[in-house]
N, C-alpha and C positions, 0 to 999 in steps of 0.2 A: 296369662297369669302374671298379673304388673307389667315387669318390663320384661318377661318371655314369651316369645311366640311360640305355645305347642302347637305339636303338628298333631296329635290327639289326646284323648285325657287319658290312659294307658300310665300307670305310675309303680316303677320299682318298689315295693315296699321296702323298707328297713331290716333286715335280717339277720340275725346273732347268726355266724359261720364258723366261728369259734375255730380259723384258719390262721388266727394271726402270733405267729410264736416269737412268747416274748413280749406281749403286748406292739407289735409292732410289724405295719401291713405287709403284707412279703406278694414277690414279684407275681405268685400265683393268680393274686388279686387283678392286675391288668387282664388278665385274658377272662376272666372271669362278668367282672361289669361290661369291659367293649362289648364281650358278648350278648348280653341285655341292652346294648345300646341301639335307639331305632336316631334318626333324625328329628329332631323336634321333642324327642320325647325325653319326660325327668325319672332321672333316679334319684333316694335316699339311699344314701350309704349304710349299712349296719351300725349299731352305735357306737361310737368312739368315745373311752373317756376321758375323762375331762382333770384327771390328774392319778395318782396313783394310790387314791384310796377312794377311786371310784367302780373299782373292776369286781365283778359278780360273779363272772364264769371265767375260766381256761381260755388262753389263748384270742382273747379277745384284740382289738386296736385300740392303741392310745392315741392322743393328738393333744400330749401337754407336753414334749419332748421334742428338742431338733430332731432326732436320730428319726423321730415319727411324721412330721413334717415333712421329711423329705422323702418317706417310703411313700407318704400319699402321693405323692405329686406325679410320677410315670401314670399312675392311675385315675386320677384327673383327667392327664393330659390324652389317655386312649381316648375316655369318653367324650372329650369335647373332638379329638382327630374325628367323630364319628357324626358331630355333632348333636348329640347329646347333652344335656341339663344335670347337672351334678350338685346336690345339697347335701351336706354331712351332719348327720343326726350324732347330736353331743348326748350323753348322758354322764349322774353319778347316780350307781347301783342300789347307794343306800345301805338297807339294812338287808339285803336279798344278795346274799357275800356270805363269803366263809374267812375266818382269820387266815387262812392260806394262802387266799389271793390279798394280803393286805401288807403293806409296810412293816418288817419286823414282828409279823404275827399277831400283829395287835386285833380290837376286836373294829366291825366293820361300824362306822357309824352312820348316826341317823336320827332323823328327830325324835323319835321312840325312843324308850329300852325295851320295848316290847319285840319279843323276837317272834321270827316266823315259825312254820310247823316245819319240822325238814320232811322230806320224804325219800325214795326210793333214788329218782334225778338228783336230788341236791341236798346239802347238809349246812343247816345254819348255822352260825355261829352267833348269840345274844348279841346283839348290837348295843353301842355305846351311845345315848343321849349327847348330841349337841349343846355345848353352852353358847347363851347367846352370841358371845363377845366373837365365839368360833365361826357364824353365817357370814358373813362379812367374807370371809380367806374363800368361802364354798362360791360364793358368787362371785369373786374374783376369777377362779379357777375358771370358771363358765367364761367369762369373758373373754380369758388369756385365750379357750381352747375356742372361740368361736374367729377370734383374732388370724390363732393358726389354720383354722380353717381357709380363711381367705386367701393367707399367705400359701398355701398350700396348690391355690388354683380352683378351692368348690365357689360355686357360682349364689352358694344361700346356704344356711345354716339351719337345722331343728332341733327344737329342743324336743327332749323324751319326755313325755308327762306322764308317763304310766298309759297303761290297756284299758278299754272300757269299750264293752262291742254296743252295750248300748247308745254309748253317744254314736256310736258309727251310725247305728239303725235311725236315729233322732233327727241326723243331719240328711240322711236321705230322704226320709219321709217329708222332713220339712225344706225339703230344697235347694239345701245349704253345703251341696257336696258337688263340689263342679269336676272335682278327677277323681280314679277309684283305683286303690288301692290294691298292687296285687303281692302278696307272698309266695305259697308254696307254685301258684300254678306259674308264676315267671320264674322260678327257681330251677321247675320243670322243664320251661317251653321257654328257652332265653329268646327266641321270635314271635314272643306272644301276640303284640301287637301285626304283624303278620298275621297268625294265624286266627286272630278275632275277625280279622278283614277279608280273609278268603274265608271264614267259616270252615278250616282245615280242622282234622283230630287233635285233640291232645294229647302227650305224652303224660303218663301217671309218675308222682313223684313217688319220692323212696325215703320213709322216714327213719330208718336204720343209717340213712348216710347223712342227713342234718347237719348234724354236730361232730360227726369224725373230721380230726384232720389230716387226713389224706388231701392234698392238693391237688389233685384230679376226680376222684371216685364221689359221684352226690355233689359234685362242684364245677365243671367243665365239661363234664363228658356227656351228656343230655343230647340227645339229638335234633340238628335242625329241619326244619322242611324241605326236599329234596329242590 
């Protein structure tokens, strides 16, 4: 993949862990990615954003701050000790925020004023339309945080463009999918690429522990292959 040599196509998906208190990665994180880390093989980081009116959920990580710059970096450094491939996926939330997690309460913005539907998981808050002159500061942000990425130790950067399973399906059928992406089942099986190779069981995830933050429980404690 350019200039990395995987050693299979096996790839960390991206995942809200929603572990990070304070917006800012905490030591938990090390033990957590080394652990998904094979030789050769790439992880995305869960998304980080990209300044601090880009946060959507709880306890999420930043990477527009020193203080956040420098919590990534032990975490980095496991995954490469392991050698391991490390990208940090940037995002801004948008209008998929609550004014809770936003600067002085304010409301969350976005290209829209169109707000989302909240539901049971989450509670919107109408977002604020962007004025032109304001994209400018948004794209800036992206850069500052793809900067600190570097500085940080990730080896590439991603950007979030939003979900769409069907372009997933689009690129497979049409050939255009050279690694595959895993979420809950590496979440579960942090040997997974192992256990694809001996054709071993898998362990069943637990979607009750997602999104707790508990820094052990749904996050570390998964078992590996004897």
């Amino acid at each position: 993949m350019g200039n990395f040599n995987l050693s299979h196509r096996l790839v960390l998906a991206p995942l809200t862990r929603r572990r990070s208190y304070n917006n800012i990665p905490q030591p938990h994180a090390i033990l957590y990615y080394s652990q998904r880390t094979s030789k050769g093989g790439l992880l995305i980081s869960e998304a980080a954003g990209v300044s601090e009116t880009a946060q959507g959920y709880p306890n999420t990580p930043g990477i527009w701050t020193k203080e956040q710059v420098e919590a990534w970096k032990p975490i980095v450094d496991a995954v490469h000790a392991k050698g391991g491939i490390f990208f940090c996926q940037i995002w801004h939330a948008g209008r998929v925020s609550n004014s809770i997690y936003q600067p002085n309460g304010q409301a969350p913005i976005s290209p829209t004023d169109k707000s989302l539907t909240s539901n049971e998981v989450q509670q919107y808050t109408p977002p604020r339309r962007l004025k032109a002159d304001e994209i400018p500061h948004i794209v800036n942000d992206f850069k500052i945080a793809a900067r600190n990425a570097i500085e940080a130790g990730f080896d590439g950067v991603e950007l979030h463009g939003g979900y769409n399973r069907q372009d997933g399906i689009n690129a497979i059928a049409e050939n255009r999918a050279d690694l595959v992406a895993y979420g809950r089942l590496f979440l579960a099986n942090p040997d997974l690429p192992k256990r694809f190779a001996l054709d071993a069981p898998l362990n069943k995830y637990n979607r009750e522990t997602f999104y707790t933050p508990d820094p052990v429980l749904g996050y570390t404690d998964y078992p590996f292959l004897e």
